[in-house]
mmCIF entry with sequence, helices, sheets and N, C-alpha, C, O atoms, coordinates in Angstrom:
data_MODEL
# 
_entry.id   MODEL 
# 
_entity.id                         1 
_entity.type                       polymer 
_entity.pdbx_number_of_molecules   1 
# 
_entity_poly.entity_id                      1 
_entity_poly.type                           'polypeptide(L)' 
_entity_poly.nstd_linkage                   no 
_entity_poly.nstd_monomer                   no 
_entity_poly.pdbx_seq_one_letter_code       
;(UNK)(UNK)(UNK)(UNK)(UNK)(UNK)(UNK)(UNK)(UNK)(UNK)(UNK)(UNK)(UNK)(UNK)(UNK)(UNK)
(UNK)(UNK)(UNK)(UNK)(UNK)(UNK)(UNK)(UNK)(UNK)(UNK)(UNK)(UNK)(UNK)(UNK)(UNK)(UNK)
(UNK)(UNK)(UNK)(UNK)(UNK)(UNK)(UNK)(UNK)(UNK)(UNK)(UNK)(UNK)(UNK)(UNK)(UNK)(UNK)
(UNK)(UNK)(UNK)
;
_entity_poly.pdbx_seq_one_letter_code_can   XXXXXXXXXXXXXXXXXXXXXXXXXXXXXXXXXXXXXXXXXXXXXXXXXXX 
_entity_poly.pdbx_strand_id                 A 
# 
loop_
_entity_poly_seq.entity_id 
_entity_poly_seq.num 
_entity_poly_seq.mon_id 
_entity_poly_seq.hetero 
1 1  UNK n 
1 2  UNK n 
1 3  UNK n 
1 4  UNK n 
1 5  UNK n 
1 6  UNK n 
1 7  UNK n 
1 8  UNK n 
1 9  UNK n 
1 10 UNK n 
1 11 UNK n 
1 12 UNK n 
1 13 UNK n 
1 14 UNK n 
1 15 UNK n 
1 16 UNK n 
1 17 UNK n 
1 18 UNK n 
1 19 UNK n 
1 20 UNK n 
1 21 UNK n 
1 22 UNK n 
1 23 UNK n 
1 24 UNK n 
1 25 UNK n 
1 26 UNK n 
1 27 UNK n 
1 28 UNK n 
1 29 UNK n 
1 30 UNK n 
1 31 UNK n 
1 32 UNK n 
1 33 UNK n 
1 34 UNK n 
1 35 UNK n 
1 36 UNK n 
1 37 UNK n 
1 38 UNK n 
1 39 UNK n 
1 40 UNK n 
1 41 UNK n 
1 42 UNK n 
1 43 UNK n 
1 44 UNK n 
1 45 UNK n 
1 46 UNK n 
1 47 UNK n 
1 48 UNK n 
1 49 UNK n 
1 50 UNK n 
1 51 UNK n 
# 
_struct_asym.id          A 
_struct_asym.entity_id   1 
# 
loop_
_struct_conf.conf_type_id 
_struct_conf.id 
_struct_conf.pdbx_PDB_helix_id 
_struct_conf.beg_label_comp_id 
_struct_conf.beg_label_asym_id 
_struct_conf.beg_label_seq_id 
_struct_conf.pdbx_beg_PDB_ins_code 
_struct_conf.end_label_comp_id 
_struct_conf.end_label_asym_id 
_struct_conf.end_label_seq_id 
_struct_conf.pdbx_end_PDB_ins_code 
_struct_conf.beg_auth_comp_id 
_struct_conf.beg_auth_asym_id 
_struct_conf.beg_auth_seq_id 
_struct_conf.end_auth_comp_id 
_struct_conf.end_auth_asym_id 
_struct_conf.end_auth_seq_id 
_struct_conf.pdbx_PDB_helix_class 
_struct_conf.details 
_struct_conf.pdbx_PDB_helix_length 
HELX_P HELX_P1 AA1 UNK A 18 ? UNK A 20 ? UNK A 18 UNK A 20 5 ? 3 
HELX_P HELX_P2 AA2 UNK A 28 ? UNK A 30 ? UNK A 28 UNK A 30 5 ? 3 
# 
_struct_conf_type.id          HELX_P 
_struct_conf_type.criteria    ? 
_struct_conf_type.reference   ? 
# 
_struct_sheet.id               AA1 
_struct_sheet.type             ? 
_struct_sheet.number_strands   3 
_struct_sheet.details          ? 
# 
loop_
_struct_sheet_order.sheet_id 
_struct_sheet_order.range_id_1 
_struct_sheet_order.range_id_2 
_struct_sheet_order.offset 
_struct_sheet_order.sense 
AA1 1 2 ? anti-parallel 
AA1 2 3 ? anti-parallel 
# 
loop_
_struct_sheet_range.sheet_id 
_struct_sheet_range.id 
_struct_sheet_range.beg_label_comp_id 
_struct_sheet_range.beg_label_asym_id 
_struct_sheet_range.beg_label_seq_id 
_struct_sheet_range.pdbx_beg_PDB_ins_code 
_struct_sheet_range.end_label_comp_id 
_struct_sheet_range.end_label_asym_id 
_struct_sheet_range.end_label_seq_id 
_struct_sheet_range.pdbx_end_PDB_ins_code 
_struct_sheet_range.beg_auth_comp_id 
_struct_sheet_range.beg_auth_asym_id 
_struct_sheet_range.beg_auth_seq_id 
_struct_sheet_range.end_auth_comp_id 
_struct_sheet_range.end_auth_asym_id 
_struct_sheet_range.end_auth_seq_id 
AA1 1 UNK A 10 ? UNK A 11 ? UNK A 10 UNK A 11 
AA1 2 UNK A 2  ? UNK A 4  ? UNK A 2  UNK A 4  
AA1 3 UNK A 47 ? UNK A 49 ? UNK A 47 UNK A 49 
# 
loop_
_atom_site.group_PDB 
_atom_site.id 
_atom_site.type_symbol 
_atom_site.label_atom_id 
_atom_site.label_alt_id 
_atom_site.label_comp_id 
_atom_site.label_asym_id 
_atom_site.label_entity_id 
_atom_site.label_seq_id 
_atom_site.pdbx_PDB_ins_code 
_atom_site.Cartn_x 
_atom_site.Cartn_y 
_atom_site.Cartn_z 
_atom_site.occupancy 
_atom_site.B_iso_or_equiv 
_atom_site.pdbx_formal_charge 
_atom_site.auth_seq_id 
_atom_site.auth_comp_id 
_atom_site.auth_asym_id 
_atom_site.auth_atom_id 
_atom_site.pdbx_PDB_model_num 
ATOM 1   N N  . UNK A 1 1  ? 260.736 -50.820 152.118 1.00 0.00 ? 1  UNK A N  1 
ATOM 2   C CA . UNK A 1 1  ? 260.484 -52.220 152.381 1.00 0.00 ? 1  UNK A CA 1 
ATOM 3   C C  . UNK A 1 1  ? 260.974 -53.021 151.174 1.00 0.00 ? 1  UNK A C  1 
ATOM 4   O O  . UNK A 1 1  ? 260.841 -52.617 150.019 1.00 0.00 ? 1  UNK A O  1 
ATOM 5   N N  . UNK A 1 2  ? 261.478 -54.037 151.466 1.00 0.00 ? 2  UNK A N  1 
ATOM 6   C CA . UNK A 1 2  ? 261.855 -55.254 150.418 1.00 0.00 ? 2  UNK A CA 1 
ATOM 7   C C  . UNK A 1 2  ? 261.348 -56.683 150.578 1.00 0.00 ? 2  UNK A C  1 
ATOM 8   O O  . UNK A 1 2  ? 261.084 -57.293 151.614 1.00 0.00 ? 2  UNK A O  1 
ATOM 9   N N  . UNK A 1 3  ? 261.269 -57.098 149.216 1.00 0.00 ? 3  UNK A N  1 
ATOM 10  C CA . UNK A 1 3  ? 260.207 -57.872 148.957 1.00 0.00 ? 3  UNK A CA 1 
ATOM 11  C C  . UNK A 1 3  ? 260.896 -59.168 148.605 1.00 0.00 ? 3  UNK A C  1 
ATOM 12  O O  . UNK A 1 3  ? 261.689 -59.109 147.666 1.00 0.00 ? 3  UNK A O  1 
ATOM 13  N N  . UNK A 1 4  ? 260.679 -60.611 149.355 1.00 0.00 ? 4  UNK A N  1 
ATOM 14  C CA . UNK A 1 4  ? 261.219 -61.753 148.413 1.00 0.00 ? 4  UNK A CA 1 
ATOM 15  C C  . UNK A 1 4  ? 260.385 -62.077 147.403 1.00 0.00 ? 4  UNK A C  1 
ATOM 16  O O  . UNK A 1 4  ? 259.155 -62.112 147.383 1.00 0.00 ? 4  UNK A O  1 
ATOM 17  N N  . UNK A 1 5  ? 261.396 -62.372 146.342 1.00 0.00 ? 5  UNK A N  1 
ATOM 18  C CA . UNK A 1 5  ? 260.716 -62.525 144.800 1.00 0.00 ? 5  UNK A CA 1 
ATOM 19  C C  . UNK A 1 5  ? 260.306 -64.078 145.054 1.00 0.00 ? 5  UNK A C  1 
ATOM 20  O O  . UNK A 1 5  ? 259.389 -64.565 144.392 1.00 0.00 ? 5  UNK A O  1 
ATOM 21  N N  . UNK A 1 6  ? 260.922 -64.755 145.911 1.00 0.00 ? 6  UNK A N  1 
ATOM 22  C CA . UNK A 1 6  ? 260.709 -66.446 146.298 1.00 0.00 ? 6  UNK A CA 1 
ATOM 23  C C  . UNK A 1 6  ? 259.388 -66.981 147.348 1.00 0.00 ? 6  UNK A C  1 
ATOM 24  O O  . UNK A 1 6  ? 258.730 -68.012 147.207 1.00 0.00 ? 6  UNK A O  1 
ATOM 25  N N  . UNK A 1 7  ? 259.312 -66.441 147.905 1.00 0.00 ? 7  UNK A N  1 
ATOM 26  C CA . UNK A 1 7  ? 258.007 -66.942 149.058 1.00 0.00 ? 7  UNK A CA 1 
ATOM 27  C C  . UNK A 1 7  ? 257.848 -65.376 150.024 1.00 0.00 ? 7  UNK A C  1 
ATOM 28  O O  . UNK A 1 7  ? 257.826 -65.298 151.252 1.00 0.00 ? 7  UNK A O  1 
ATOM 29  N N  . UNK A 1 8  ? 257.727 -63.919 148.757 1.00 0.00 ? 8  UNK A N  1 
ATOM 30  C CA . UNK A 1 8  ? 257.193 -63.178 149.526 1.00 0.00 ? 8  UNK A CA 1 
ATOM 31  C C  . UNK A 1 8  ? 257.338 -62.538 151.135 1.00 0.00 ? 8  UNK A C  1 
ATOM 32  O O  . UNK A 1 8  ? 256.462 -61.898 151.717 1.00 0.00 ? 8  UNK A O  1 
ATOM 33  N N  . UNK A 1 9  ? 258.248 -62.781 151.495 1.00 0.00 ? 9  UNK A N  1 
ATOM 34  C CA . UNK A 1 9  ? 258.784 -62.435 152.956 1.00 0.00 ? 9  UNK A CA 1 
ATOM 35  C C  . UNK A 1 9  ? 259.278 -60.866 152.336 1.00 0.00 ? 9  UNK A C  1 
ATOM 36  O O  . UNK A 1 9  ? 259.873 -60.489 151.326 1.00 0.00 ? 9  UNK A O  1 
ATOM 37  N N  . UNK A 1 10 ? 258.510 -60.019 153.874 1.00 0.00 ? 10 UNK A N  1 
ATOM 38  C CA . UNK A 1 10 ? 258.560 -58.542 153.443 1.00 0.00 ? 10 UNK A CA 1 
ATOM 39  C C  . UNK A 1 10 ? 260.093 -58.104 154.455 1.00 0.00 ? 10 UNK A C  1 
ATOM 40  O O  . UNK A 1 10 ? 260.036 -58.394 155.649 1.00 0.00 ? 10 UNK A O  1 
ATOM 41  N N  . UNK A 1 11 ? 261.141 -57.554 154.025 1.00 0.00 ? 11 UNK A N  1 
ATOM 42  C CA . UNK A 1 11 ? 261.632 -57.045 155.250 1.00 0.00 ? 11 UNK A CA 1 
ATOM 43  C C  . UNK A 1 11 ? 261.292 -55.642 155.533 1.00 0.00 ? 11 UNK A C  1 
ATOM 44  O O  . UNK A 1 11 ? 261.312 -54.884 154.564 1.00 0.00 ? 11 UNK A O  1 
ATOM 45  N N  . UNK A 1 12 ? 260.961 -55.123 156.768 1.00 0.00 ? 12 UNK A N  1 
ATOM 46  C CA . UNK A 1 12 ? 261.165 -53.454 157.095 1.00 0.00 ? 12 UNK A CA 1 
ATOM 47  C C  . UNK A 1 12 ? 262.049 -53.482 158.191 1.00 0.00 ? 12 UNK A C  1 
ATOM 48  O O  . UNK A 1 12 ? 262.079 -54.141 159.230 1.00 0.00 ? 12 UNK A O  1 
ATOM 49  N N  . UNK A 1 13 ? 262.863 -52.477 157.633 1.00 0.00 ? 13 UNK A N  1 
ATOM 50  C CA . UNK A 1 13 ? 263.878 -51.963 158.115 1.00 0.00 ? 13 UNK A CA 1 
ATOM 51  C C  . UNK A 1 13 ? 263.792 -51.446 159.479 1.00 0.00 ? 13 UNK A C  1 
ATOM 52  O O  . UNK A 1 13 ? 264.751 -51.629 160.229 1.00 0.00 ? 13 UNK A O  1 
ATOM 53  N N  . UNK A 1 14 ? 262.560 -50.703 159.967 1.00 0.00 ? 14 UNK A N  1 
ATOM 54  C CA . UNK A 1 14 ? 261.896 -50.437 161.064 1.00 0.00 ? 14 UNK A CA 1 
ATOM 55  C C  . UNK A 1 14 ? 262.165 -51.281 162.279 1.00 0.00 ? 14 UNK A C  1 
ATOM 56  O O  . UNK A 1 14 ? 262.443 -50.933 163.427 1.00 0.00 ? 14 UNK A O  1 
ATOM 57  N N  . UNK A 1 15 ? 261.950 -52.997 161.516 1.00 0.00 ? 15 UNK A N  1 
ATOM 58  C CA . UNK A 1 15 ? 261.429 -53.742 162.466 1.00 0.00 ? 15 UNK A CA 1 
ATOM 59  C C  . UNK A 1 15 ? 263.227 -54.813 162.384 1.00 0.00 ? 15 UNK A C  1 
ATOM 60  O O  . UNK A 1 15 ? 263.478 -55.423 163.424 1.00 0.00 ? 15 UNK A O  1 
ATOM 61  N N  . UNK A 1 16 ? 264.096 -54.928 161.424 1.00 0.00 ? 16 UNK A N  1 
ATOM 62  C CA . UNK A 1 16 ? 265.040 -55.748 160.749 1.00 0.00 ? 16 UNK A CA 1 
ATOM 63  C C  . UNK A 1 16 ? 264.813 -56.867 161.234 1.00 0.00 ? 16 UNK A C  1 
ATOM 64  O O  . UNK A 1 16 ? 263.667 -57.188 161.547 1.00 0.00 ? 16 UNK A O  1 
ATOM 65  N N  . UNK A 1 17 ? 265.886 -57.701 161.395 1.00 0.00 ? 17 UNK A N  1 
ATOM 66  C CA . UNK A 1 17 ? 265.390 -59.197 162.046 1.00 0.00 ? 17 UNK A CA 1 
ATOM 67  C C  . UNK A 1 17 ? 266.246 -59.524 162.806 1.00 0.00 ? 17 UNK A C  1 
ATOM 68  O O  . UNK A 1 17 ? 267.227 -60.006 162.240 1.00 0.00 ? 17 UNK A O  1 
ATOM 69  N N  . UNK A 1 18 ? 266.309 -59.460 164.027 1.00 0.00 ? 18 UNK A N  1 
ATOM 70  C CA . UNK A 1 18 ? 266.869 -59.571 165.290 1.00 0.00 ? 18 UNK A CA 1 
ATOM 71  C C  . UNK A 1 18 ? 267.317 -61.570 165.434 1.00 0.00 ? 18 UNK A C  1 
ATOM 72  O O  . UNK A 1 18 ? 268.303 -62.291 165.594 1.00 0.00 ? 18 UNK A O  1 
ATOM 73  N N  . UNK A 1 19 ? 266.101 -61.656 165.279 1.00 0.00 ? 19 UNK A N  1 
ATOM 74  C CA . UNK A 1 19 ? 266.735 -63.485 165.252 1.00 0.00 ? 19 UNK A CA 1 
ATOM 75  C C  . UNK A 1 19 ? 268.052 -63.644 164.580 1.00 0.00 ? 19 UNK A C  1 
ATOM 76  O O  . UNK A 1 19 ? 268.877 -64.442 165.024 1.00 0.00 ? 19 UNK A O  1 
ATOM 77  N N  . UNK A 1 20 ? 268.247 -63.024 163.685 1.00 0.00 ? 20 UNK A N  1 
ATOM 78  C CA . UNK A 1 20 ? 269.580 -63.321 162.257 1.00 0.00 ? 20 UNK A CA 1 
ATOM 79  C C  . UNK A 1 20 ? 270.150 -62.093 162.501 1.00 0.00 ? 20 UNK A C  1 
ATOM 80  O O  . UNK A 1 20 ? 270.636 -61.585 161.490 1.00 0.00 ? 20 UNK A O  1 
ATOM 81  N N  . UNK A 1 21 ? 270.261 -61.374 163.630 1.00 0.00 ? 21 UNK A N  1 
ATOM 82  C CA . UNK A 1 21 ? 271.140 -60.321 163.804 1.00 0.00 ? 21 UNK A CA 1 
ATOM 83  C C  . UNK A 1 21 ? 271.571 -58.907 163.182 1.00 0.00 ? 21 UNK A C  1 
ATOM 84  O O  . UNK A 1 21 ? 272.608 -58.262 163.030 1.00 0.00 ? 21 UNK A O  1 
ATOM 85  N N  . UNK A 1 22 ? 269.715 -58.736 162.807 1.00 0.00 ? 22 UNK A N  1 
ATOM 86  C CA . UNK A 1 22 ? 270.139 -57.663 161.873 1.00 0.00 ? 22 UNK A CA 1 
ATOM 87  C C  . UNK A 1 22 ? 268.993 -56.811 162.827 1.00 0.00 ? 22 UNK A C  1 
ATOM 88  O O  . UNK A 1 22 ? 267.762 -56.838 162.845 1.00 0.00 ? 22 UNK A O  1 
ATOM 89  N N  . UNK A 1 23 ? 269.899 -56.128 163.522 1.00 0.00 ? 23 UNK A N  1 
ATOM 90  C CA . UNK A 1 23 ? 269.381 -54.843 164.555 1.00 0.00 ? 23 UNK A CA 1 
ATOM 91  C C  . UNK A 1 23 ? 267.955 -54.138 163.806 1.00 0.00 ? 23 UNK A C  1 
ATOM 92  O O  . UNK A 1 23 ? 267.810 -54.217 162.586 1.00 0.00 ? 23 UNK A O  1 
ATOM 93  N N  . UNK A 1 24 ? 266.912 -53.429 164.713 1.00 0.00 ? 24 UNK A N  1 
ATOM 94  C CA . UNK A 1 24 ? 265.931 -52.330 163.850 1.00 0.00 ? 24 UNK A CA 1 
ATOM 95  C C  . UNK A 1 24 ? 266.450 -50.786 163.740 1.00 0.00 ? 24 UNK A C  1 
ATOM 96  O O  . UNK A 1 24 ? 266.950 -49.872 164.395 1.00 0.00 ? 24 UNK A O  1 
ATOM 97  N N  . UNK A 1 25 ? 265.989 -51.139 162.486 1.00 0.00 ? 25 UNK A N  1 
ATOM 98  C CA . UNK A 1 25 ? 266.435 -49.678 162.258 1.00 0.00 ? 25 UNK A CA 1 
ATOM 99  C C  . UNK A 1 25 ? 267.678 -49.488 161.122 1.00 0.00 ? 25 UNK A C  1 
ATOM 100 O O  . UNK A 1 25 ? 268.223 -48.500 160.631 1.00 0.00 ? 25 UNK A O  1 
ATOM 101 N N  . UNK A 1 26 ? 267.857 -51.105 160.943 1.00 0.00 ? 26 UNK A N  1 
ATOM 102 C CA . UNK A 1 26 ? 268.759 -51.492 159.332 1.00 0.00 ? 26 UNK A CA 1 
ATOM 103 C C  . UNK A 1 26 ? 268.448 -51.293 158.061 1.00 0.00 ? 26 UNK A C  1 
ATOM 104 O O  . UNK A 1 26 ? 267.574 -51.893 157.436 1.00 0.00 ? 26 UNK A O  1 
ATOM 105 N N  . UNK A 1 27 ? 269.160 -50.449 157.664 1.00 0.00 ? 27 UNK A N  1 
ATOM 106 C CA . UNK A 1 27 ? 268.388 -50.400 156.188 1.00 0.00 ? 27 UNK A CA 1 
ATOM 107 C C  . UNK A 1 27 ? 269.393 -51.694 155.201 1.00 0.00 ? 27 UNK A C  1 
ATOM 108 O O  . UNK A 1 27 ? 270.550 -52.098 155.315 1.00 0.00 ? 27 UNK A O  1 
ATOM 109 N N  . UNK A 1 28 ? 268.120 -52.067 154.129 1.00 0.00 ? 28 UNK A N  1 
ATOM 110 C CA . UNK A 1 28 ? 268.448 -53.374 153.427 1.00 0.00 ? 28 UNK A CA 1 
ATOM 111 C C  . UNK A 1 28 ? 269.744 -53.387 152.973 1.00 0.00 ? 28 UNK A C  1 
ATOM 112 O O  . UNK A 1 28 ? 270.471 -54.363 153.157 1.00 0.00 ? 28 UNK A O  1 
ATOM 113 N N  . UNK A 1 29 ? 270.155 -52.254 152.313 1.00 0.00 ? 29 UNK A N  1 
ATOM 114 C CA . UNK A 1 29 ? 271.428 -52.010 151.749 1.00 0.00 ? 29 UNK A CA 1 
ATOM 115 C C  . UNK A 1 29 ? 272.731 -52.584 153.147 1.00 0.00 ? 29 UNK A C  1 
ATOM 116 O O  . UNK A 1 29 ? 273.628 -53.409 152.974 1.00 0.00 ? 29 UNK A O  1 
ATOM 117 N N  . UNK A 1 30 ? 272.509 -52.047 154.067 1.00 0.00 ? 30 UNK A N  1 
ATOM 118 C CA . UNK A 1 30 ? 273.666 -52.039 155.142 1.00 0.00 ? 30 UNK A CA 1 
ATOM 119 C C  . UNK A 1 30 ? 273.255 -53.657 155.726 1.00 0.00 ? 30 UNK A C  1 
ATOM 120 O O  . UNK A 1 30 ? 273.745 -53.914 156.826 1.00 0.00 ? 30 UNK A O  1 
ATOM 121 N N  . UNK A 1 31 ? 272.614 -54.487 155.244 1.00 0.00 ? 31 UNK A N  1 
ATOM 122 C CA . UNK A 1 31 ? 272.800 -56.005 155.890 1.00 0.00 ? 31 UNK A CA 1 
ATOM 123 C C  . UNK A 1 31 ? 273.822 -56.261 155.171 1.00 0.00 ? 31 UNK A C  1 
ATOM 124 O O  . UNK A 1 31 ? 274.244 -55.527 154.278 1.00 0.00 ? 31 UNK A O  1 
ATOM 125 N N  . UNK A 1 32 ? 274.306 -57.354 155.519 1.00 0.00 ? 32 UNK A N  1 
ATOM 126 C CA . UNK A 1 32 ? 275.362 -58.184 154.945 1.00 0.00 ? 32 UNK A CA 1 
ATOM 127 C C  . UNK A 1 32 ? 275.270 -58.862 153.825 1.00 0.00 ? 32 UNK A C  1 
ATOM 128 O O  . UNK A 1 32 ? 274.227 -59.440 153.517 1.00 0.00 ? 32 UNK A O  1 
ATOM 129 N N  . UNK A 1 33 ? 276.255 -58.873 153.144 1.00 0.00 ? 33 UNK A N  1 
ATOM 130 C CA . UNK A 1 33 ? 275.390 -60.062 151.648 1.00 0.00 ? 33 UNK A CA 1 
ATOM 131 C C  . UNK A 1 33 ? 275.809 -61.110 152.683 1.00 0.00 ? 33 UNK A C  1 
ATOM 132 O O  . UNK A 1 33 ? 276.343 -61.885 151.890 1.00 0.00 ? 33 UNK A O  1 
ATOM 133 N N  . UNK A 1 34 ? 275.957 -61.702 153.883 1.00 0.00 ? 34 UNK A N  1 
ATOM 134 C CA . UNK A 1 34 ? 276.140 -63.166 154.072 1.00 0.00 ? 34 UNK A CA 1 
ATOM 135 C C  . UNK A 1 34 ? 274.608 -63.010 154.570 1.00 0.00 ? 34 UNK A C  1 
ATOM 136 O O  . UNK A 1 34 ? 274.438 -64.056 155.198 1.00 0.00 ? 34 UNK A O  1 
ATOM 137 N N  . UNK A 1 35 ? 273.453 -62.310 154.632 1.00 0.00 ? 35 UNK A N  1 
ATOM 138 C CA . UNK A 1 35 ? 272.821 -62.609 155.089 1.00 0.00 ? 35 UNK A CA 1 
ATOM 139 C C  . UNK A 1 35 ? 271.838 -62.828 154.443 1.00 0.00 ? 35 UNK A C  1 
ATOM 140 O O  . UNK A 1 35 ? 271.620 -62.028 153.533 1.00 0.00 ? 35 UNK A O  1 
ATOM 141 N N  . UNK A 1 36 ? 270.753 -64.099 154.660 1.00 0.00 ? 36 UNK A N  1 
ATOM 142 C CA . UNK A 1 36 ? 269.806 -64.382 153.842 1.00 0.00 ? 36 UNK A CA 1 
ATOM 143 C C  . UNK A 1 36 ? 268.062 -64.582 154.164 1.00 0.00 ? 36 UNK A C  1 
ATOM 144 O O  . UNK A 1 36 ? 267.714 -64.230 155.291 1.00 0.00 ? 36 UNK A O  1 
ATOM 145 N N  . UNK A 1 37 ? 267.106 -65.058 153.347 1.00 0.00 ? 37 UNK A N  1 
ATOM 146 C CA . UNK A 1 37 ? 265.710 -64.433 153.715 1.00 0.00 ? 37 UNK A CA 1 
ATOM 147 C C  . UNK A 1 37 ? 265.575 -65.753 154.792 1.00 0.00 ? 37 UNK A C  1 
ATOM 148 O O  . UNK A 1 37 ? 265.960 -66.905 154.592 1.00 0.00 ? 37 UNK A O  1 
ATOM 149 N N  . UNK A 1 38 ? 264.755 -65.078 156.260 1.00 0.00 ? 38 UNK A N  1 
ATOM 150 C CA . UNK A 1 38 ? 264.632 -66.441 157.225 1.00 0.00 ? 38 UNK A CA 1 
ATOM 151 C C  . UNK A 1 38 ? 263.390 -67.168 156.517 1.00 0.00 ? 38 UNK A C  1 
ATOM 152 O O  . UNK A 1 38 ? 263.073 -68.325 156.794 1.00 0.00 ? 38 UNK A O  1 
ATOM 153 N N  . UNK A 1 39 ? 262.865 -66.552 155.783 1.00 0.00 ? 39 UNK A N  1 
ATOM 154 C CA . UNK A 1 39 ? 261.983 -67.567 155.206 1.00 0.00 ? 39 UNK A CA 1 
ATOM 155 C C  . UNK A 1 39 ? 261.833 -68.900 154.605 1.00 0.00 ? 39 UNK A C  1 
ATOM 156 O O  . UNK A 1 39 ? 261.099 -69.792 155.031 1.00 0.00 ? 39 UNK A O  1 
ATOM 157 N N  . UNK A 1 40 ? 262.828 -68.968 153.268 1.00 0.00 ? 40 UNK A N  1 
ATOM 158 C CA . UNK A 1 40 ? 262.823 -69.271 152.313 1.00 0.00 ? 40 UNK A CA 1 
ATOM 159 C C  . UNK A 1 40 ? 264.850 -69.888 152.302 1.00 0.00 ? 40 UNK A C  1 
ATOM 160 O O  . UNK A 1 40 ? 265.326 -70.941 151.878 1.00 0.00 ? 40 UNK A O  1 
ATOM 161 N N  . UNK A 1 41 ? 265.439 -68.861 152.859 1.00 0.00 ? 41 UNK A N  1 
ATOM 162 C CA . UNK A 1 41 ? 267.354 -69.009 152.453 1.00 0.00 ? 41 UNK A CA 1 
ATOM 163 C C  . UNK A 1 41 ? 267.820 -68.469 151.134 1.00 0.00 ? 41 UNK A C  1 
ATOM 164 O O  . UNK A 1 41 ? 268.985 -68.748 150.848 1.00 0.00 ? 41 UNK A O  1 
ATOM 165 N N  . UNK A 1 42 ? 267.185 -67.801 150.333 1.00 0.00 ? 42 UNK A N  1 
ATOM 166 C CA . UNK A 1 42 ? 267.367 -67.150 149.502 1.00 0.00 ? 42 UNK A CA 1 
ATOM 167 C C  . UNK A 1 42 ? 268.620 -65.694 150.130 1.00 0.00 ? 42 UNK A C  1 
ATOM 168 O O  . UNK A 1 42 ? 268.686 -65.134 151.224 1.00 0.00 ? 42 UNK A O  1 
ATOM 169 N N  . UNK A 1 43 ? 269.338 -65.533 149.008 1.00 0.00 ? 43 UNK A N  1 
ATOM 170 C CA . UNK A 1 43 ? 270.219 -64.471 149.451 1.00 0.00 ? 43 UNK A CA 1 
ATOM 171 C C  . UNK A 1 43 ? 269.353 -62.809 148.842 1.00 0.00 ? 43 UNK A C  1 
ATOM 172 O O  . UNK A 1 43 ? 268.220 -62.658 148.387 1.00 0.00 ? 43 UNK A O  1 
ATOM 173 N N  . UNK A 1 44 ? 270.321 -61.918 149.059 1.00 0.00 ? 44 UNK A N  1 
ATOM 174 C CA . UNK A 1 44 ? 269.594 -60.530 149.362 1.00 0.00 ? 44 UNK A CA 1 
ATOM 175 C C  . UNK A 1 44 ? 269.817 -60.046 147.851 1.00 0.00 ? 44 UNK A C  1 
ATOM 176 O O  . UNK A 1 44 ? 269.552 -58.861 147.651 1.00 0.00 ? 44 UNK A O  1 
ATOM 177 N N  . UNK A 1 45 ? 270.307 -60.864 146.667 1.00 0.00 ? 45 UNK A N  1 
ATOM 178 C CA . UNK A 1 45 ? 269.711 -60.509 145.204 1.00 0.00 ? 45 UNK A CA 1 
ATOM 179 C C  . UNK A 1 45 ? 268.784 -61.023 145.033 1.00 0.00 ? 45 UNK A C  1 
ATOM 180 O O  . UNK A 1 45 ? 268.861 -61.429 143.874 1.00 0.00 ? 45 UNK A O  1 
ATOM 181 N N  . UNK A 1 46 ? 267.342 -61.475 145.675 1.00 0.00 ? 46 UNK A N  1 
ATOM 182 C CA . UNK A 1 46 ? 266.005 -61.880 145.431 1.00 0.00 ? 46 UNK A CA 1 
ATOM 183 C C  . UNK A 1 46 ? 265.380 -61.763 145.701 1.00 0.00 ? 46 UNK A C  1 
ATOM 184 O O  . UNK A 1 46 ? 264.330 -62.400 145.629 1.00 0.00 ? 46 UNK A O  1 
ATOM 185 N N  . UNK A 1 47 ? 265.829 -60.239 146.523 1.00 0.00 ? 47 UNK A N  1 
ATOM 186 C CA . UNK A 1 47 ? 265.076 -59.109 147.089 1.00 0.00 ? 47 UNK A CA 1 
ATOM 187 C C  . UNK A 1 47 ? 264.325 -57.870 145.790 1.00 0.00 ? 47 UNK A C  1 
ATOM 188 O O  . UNK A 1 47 ? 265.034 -57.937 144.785 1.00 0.00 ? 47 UNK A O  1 
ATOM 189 N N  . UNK A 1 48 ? 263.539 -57.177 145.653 1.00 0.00 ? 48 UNK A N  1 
ATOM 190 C CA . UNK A 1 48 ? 263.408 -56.324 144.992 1.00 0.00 ? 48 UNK A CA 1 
ATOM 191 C C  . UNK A 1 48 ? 262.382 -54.824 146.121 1.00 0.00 ? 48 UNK A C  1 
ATOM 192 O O  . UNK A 1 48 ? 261.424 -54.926 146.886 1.00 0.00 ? 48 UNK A O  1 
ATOM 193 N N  . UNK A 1 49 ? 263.208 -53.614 145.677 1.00 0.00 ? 49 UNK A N  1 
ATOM 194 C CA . UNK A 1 49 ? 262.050 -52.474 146.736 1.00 0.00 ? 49 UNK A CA 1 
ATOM 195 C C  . UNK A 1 49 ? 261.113 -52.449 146.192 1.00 0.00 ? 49 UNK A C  1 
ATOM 196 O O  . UNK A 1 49 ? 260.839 -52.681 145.015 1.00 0.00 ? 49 UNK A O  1 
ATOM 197 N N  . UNK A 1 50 ? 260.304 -52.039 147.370 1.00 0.00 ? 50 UNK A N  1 
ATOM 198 C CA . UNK A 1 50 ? 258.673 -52.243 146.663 1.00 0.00 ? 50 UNK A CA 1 
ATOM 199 C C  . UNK A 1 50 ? 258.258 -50.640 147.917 1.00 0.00 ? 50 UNK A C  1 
ATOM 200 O O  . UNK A 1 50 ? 258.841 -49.898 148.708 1.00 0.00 ? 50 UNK A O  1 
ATOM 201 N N  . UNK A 1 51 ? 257.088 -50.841 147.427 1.00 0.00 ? 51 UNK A N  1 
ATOM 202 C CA . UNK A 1 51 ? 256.425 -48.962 148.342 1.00 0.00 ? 51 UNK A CA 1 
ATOM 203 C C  . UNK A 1 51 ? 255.883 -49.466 149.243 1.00 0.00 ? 51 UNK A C  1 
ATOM 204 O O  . UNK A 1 51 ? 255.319 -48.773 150.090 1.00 0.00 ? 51 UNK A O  1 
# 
């Protein structure tokens, strides 16, 4: 799971995010860098893994 360092939005990969076209079952690495947090718009360096 990955964590926004900005307003906390968790992604799991399990679940990815279908709204923004990121199929389940994506792991964070294989999104796109065009893609960013639906939370917040932060890009995927303001992500950090967490357990």
């Amino acid at each position: 799971m990955y964590k926004c360092l900005i307003c906390g939005y968790l992604y799991n990969s399990e679940e990815g995010d279908p709204l923004h076209g990121i199929e389940p079952n994506t792991n964070f690495e294989d999104i796109p860098d065009s893609w960013v947090c639906p939370v917040c718009g932060v890009s995927k360096e303001h992500f950090e893994k967490i357990n």
